[in-house]
C-alpha positions, 0 to 999 in steps of 0.5 A: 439491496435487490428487489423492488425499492423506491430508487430502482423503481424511479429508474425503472420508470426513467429508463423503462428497463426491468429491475435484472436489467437494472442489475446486469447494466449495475454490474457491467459498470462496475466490473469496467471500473478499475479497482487496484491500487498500486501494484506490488513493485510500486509499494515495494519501491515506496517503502524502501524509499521511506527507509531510506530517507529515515538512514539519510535523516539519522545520518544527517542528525549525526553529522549535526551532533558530531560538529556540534550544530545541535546537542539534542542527544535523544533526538539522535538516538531516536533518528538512528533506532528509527532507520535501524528498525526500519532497514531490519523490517525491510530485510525481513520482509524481502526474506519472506519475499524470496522464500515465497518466490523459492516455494512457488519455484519449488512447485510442480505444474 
């Protein structure tokens, strides 16, 4: 909130700056501030990750199925859907990728 409040006048009176001083040392601070997060080939590489860690989970509760370790059918079938729904949503997502790339690459400069 600009204007005259309790606060900016408590540092107006510590630090003897007026109040746009107040605001300009308010922004510098926060433009040094780093704000990202993690880039977009680090999200990339955690989500093909997940996915693969669901394909090695089902891969492995079928392994435990077909030797007879566990009976639990629709924990399974619950595994396999889940990895398979995860690898279809990563494909669609790396199509729209390199048709977004192929656009871009289609625009004149």
């Amino acid at each position: 909130m600009d204007g005259l409040t309790v606060s900016t006048s408590d540092q107006m009176l510590q630090t003897g700056k007026t109040t746009s001083q107040l605001r300009s040392d308010k922004l510098k601070a926060e433009s040094g501030k780093q704000t990202s997060g993690p880039s977009f080939a680090d999200t990339l590489k955690k989500a093909v990750e997940e996915v693969n860690t669901l394909q090695k989970v089902a891969d492995t509760k079928m392994q435990q199925l077909a030797t007879g370790e566990s009976k639990n059918i629709p924990d399974v079938m619950i595994a396999a859907e889940k990895a398979d729904i995860a690898l279809k949503l990563m494909v669609k997502v790396r199509n729209k990728i390199i048709d977004a790339y192929q656009e871009i690459m289609k625009m004149q400069v």
